[in-house]
N, C-alpha and C positions, 0 to 999 in steps of 0.2 A: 405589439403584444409582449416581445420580451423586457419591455424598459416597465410594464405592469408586473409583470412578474417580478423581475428585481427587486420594483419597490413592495409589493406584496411580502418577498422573501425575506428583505430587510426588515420590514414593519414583525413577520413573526421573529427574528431573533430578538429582534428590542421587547418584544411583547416578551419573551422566555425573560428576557434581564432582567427584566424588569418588574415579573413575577416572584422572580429567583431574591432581591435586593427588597422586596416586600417585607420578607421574615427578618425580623430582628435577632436570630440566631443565626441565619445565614449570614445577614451582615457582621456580625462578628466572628466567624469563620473565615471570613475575608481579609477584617480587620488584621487579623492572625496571620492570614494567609501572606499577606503584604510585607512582612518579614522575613517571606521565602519559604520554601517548600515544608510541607509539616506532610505528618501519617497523621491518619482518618483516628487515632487514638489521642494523642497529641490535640484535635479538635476540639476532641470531647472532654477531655478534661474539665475547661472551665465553664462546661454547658451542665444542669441541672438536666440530663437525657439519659438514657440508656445509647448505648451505643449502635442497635440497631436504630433506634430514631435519630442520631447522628449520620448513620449511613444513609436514610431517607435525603435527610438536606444536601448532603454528600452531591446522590444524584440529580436531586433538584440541579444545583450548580452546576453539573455536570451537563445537565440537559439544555441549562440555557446557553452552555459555550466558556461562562466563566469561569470555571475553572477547568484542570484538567488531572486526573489521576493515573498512573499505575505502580502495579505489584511486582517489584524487582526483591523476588524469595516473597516470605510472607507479610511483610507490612506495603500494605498502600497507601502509598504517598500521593499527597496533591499538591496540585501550584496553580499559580492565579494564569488566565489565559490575558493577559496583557490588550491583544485584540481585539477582542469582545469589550473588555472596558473602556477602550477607547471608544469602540462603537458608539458604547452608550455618553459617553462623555459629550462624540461630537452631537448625539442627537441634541443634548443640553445647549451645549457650545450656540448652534445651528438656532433654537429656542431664541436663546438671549441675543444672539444678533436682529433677528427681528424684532422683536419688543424694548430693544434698544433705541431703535431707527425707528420705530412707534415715536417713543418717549421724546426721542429728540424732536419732530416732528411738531407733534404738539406743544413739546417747552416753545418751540419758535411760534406758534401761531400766537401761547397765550405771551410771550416777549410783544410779540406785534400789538397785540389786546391791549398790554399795560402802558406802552409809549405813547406819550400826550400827541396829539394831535395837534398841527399847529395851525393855529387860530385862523380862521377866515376870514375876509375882508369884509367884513358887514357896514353897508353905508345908509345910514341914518337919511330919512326920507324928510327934509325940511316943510314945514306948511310953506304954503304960499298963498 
């Protein structure tokens, strides 16, 4: 029961990531964010948003674990949660190692497919 739950738990953070990496505003928050800590102003800058719909994606991120924010006085600052992206990395990572081993698999059947066969001993049945 508890190794269901785990994967249950894990499968919702990758589901938040990965709703969160959805938005193409949010992924350039990111983008941004990958340069090291910025304020929630700072974000919005090169966004065409009001700043309350910056703070919406804000918490988006926030909610799926990627990023992290607080308010040291009054600007609030965010930073990338390193963890969570790996999370999702390794889901990817995890992905392509199977369908790797797919691929390989099959190049070897159709290698076996394309290599001539070597000829059989066929003996010609003389009249008599």
């Amino acid at each position: 029961m508890a190794t269901v739950r785990r994967v249950a738990d894990r499968s919702d953070v990758l589901d938040r990531a990965f709703h969160a990496l959805s938005d193409p505003s949010r992924r350039q928050m990111l983008d941004q964010l990958a340069r090291g800590p910025t304020s929630v102003s700072d974000l919005a800058q090169p966004l065409r948003m009001t700043l309350a719909a910056v703070l919406q994606h804000v918490q988006v991120l926030e909610g799926s674990g990627l990023i992290e924010s607080h308010k040291p006085g009054r600007v609030r600052m965010c930073s990338i949660n390193e963890e969570a992206l790996r999370r999702a990395e390794q889901w990817f990572t995890d992905r392509r190692a199977v369908w790797q081993r797919r691929l390989d698999r099959l190049a070897a059947v159709l290698d076996e497919d394309a290599m001539p066969e070597a000829p059989s001993p066929i003996r010609k049945r003389g009249r008599r």
